[in-house]
N, C-alpha and C positions, 0 to 999 in steps of 0.2 A: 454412400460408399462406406459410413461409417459401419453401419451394421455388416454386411458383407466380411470385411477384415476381419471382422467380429467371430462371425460364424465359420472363416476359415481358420481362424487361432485356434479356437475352440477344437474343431474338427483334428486338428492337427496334434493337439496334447491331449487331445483322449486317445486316439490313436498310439503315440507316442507310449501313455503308460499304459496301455493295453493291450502293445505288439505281442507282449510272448504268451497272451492267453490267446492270439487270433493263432500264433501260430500251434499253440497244443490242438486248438479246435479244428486246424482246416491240415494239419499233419507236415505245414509246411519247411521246404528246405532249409538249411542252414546257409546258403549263397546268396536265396533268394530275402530269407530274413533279414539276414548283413544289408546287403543292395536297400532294401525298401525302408530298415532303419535308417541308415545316412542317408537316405532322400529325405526321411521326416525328419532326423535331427537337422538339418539346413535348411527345413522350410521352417523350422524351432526357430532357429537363430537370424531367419530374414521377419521373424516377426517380430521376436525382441529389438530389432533394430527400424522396421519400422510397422510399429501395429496397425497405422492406419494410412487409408490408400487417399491419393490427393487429398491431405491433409495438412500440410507444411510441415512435413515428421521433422525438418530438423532449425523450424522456430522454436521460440520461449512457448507457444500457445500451442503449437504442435506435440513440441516435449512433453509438454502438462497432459493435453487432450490422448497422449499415447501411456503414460502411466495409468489414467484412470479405464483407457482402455487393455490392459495389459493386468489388473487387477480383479477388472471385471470377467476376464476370459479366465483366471484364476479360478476364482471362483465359482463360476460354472461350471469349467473341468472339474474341480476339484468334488464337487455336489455329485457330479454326472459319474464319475469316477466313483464315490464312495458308493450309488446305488448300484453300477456294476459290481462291486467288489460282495455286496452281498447276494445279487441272482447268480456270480459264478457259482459262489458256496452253498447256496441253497438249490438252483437249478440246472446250473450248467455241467458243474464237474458230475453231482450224482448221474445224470443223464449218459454223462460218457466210461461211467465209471472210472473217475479216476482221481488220485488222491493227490493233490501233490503237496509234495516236499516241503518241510518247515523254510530250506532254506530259501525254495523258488518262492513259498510266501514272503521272506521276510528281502530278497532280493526286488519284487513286484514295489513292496511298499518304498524300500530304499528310493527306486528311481521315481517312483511317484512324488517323493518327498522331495527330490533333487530340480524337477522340471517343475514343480510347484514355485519351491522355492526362488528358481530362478525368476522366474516369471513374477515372486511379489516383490523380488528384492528391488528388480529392474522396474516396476511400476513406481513403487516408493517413494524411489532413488529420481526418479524421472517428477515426481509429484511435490518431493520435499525441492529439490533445488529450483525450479522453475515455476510454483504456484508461488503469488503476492498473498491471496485474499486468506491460506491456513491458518497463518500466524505464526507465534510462536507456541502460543495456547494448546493449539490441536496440535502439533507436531508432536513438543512435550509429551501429551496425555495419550498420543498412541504409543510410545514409547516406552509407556508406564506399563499402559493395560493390553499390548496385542499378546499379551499367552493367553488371557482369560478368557475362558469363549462362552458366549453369548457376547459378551461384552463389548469384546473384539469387532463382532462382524458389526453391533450398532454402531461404534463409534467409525469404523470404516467405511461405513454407507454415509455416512454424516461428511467424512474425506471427503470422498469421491464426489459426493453431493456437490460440496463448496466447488473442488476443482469443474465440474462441470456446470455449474452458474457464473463462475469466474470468467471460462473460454465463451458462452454464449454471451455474455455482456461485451467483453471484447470483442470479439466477431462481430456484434451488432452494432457497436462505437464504432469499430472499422470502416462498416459498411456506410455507414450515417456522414462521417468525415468524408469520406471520398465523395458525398458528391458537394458537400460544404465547402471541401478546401477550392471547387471549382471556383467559387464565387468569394472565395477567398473573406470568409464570414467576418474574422477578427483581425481584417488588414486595416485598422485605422490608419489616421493622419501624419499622427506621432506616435512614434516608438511607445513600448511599456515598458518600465524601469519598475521592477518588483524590489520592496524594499524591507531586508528582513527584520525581525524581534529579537528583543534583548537576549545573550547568551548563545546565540547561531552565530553561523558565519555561513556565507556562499560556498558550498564546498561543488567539488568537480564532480564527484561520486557518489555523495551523498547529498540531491538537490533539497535546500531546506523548504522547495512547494512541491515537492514530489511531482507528480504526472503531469501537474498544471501547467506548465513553460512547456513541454513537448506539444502536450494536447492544444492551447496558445498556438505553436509553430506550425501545427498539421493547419490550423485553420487559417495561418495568410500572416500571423502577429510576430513583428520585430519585437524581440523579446532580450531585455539588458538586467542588469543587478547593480542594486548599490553598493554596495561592499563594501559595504563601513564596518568599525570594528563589531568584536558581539557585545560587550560593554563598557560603557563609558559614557560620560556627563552628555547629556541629551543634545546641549549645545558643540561638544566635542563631535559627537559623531554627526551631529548635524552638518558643522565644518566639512568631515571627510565623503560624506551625504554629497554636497551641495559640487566638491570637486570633480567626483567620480562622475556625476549628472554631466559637468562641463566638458571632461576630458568622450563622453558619449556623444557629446552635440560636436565636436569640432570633430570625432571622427567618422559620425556620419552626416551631417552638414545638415539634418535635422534641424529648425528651429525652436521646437519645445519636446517636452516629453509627456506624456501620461504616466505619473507615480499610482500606484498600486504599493500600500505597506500594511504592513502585520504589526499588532500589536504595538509596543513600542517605537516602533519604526515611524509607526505615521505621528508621534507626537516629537522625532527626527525628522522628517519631511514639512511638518509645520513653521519649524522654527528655520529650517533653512529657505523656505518660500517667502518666509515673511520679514526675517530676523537677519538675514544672510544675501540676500539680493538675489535671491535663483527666482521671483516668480516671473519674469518674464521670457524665463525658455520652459514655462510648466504651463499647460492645458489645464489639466486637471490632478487632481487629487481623492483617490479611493482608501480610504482606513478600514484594514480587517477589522474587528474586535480589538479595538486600541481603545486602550485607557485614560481616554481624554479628561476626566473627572479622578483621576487617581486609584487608586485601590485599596481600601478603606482596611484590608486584613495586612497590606503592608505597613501601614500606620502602628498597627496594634507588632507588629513582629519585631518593628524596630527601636518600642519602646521598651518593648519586654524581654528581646533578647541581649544575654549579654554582651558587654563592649568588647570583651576579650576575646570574645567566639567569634563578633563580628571582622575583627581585626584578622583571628585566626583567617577565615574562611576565604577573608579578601584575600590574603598572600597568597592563600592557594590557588583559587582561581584564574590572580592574577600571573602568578608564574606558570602554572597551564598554560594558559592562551598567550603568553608572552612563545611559548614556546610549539603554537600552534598558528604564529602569525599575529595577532594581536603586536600592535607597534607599542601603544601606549593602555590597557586596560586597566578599567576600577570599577569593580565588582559593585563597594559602596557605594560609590556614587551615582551608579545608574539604578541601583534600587532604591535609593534615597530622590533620585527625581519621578519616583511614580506613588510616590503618596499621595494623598489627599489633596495635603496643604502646598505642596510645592505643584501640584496641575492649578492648582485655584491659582496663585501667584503667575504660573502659566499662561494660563487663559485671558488674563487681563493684560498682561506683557503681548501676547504674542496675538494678534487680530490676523483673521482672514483680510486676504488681498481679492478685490473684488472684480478681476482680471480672471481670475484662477478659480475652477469651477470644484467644489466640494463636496462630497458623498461620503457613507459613512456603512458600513456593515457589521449586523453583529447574530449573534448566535447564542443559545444557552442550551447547557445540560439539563436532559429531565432526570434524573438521579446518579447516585454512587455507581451504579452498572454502566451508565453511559461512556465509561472511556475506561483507557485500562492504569493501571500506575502509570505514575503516580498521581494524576489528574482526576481520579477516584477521592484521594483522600482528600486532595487541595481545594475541590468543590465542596465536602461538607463543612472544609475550615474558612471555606469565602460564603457557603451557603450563612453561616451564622450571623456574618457582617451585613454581607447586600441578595439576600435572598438568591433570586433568580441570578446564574451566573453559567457562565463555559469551565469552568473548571480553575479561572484565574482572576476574570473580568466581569463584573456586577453590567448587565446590560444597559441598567442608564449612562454608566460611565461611557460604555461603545457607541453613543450617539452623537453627531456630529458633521453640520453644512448643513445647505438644502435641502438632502435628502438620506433618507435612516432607513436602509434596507434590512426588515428583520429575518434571516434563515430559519425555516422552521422544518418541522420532518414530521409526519402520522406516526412512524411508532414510536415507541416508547423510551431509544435510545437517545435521542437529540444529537447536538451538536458540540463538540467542546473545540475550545481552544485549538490543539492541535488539529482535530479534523478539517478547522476553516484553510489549513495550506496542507492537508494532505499529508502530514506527517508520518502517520501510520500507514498511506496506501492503503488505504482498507475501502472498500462499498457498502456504504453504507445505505441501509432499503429507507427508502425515500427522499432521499439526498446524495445526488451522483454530482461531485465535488468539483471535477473538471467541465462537466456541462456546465456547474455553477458559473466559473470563472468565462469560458466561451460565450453565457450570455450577456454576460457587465462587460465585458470589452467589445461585444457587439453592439450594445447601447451606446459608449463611449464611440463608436462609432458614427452611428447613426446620430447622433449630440456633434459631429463634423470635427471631434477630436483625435 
């Protein structure tokens, strides 16, 4: 049906900017031109409103899928239009002998300009607010270059592009879930408690795993947060770790949970399983790309940078987040427990409980292209120290328990740090992030946790 819509848009705005040559052509009335314009200007405006036919014109996927269709009918007319405009002037007018008027020329192009214009403003506008997968990137650089033409129409096809690989994935994840959530794929035992990394917080609007908790919930999964501060001494937050877990079990009378954590988090999850007395309401324990072995480029950052800057930077931090929720934040001290020598001192303090089932995931970037800032630069400043890395964390470091799942991808982009929760929302080809997550909590599953 998409096509159809297609072909009557189209239909309808060549029409539209080619009414007053049909009517020089066929000699027709002025009542009956009026009458047959406002029937095509209102079939104009029921298309701008909805281009495409049982398409959920007014979903986020609908919205998008009617921009790129509303862009595309653009440009078509507008193509279709410009070969008209020359067989008038070369065949049609001579034919009837007749000249017209500068100003009926420059009146033709006017509304052609106007119904175009609507019609790309209204796709854009439809494309920029409701497409995830553009970015900021393409949004930017059309905005740069849509007067230059050639330019223009490549980089618009490359839009369009994205926006329609975006809605077929989705469409297709849709389709896939609905018969998954029957069987209720990622209903385990115990809840999942996702447990964030240093310098986040849980926010309401802004999910620091992006898609992954929805996509989680479509499939059957009780889905919680630890909501500990975003930094602070590993043991502090492990404290506020270990409370939030308890105040979760008494309110859903759950006896344990399945922690899932990122980065820092899970070496805040260790200490309060082992150090803290939470492991016997914990199942298990999943570590994104956590820095169990330290971070060998903070070592070197905290030698070399100065005290005063360090001191600077803390206040600052700390009075942000004091004033974004943060109870008690210290910038220093949560960067100061992912060194080197304070995870080694870690590691032998803090032993696995052997109750509690451990796993471990990690990921690395294949170069400087693979993420965008600042995680670009931060991978050539950790590539120096511990080679292969995500953009933060040296992979030896991210291994840890039983079992050491490495995320890997065929092309050339990999994986960084932020991509392992989704940060950016971005699709990445050959690595779909939310499947990722669907099938670890499926296993955890099937593992009877």
């Amino acid at each position: 049906m998409v096509w159809l819509g297609k072909l009557f848009g189209i239909f309808i705005v060549v029409a539209l900017t080619n009414f007053d040559v049909l009517k020089i052509s066929i000699n027709m009335g002025w009542p009956i031109f009026i009458a047959m314009f406002i029937v095509l200007s209102l079939c104009f405006i029921a298309i701008n409103i909805v281009p495409n036919w049982k398409k959920q014109n007014f979903s986020r996927l609908g919205i998008m899928l009617g921009g790129e269709t509303l862009i595309e009918i653009c440009v078509i007319s507008f193509t279709l239009d410009l070969i008209l405009g020359i067989s008038y002037l070369i065949i049609l007018f001579p034919k009837l002998s007749f000249v017209p008027p500068i100003w009926g020329i420059v009146v033709h192009i006017l509304v052609c300009i106007l119904f175009m214009g609507i019609l790309a403003l209204n796709g854009f506008i439809r494309m920029y607010v409701s497409s995830v997968q553009l970015g900021i990137k393409w949004r930017i650089i059309f905005l740069i270059f849509w007067w230059v033409p050639i330019i223009n129409l490549v980089f618009l096809h490359k839009i369009c592009k994205i926006v329609r690989d975006e809605y077929d994935f989705e469409i297709e994840k849709k389709e896939q879930n609905k018969i998954r959530s029957i069987n209720e794929t990622c209903k385990t035992k115990y809840p999942i408690v996702l447990v964030h990394g240093v310098f986040f917080r849980d926010r309401k609007y802004f999910n620091y795993w992006g898609r992954v908790p929805k996509e989680l919930k479509i499939n059957g999964a009780d889905i919680y947060y630890g909501e500990q501060q975003s930094a602070a001494k590993t043991k502090d937050a492990a404290a506020e770790l270990k409370k939030n877990i308890m105040q979760i079990i008494e309110k859903t009378g759950c006896e344990k949970v399945n922690i899932i954590a990122h980065s820092k988090g899970g070496l805040e999850s260790r200490y309060a399983i082992s150090s803290l007395g939470l492991s016997p309401y914990v199942a298990s324990l999943t570590t994104i790309n956590t820095p169990h072995r330290g971070c060998a480029f903070v070592d070197w950052l905290l030698e070399k940078m100065p005290k005063c800057f360090c001191s600077w930077l803390t206040r600052r931090y700390n009075n942000i987040m004091k004033r974004l929720g943060d109870t008690n934040p210290d910038f220093y001290a949560a960067i100061c427990d992912l060194t080197s020598k304070h995870c080694e001192i870690f590691n032998r303090e803090v032993q696995d409980v052997s109750d509690v089932f451990y796993q471990s995931v990690g990921s690395k970037m294949k170069g400087f292209l693979s993420a965008p800032f600042p995680q670009n630069l931060s991978y050539l400043f950790v590539h120096f120290f511990e080679k292969e890395n995500d953009g933060l964390v040296g992979i030896n470091s991210m291994k840890w328990g039983s079992h050491f799942h490495f995320v890997s991808t065929t092309e050339n982009q990999g994986i960084s740090h932020g991509d392992m929760i989704d940060l950016n929302r971005k699709n990445l080809h050959g690595f779909d992030v939310r499947e990722f997550y669907v099938e670890l909590v499926r296993e955890l599953k099937n593992k009877g946790f």
